[in-house]
N, C-alpha and C positions, 0 to 999 in steps of 0.2 A: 527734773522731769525729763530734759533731755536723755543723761546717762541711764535713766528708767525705759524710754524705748531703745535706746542702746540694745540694754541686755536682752529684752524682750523681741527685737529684729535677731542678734546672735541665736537666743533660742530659735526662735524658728526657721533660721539656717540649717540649724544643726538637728534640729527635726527633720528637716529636707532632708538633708545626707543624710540620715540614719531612715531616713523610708527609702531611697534610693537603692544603699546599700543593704536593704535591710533582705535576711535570708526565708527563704518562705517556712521551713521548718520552725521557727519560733512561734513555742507556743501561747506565750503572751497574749493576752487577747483583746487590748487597746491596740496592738501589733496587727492581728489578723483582722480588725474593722479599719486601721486607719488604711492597708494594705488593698482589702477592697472596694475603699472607696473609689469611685469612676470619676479617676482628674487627670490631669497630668501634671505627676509632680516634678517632671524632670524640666518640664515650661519655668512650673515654680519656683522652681531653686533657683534655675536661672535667672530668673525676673528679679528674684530676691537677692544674690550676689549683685545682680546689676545696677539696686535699687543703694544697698549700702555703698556699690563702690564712688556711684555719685553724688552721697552724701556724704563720704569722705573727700572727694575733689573738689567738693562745696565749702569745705573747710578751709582750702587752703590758699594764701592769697598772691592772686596770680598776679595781682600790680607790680610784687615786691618780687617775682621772680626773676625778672633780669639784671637786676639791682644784686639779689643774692649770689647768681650764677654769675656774675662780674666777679664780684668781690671773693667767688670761691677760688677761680682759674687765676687772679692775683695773689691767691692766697698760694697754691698751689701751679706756680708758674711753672718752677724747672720740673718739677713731676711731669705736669703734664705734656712739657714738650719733651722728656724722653721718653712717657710712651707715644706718642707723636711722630718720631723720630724712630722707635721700635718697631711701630705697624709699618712704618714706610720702607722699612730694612726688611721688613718679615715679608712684608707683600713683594717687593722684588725679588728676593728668593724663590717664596713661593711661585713666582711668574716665569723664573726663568729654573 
């Protein structure tokens, strides 16, 4: 059931941007009623991207993020201290 409002949230994003972008010359005419209907859909879309992006960040679990991001920069230690070491070379350049 979840992945069933999944797709059906993605649908109507993608409803959103396609009324957004949609061009007035289409003659379609599911097009020219949902077009004049008096809403704001550009509210919508937004509310609706803002709705899914937080029930993706609901997802994901924030206990174990500094545990992961430890275990990444140990993972990836001399990487990261040569770009560490790169921004600090580039930024003084840059300064001077």
């Amino acid at each position: 059931m979840h992945r069933f409002f999944g797709y059906l949230a993605i649908g109507a994003a993608g409803l959103g941007l396609w009324l957004l972008f949609d061009t007035p010359e289409q003659t379609d005419v599911i097009a020219q009623q949902l077009n004049g209907a008096s809403s704001n859909y550009s509210g919508w879309a937004v509310g609706l991207v803002m709705g899914l992006t937080l029930a993706w960040l609901a997802g994901i679990e924030w206990r174990d993020l500094p545990t992961r991001a430890g275990a990444w920069v140990r993972l990836q230690r001399r990487r990261v201290g040569l770009i560490v070491l790169g921004g600090l070379f580039a930024s003084i350049l840059l300064l001077f």
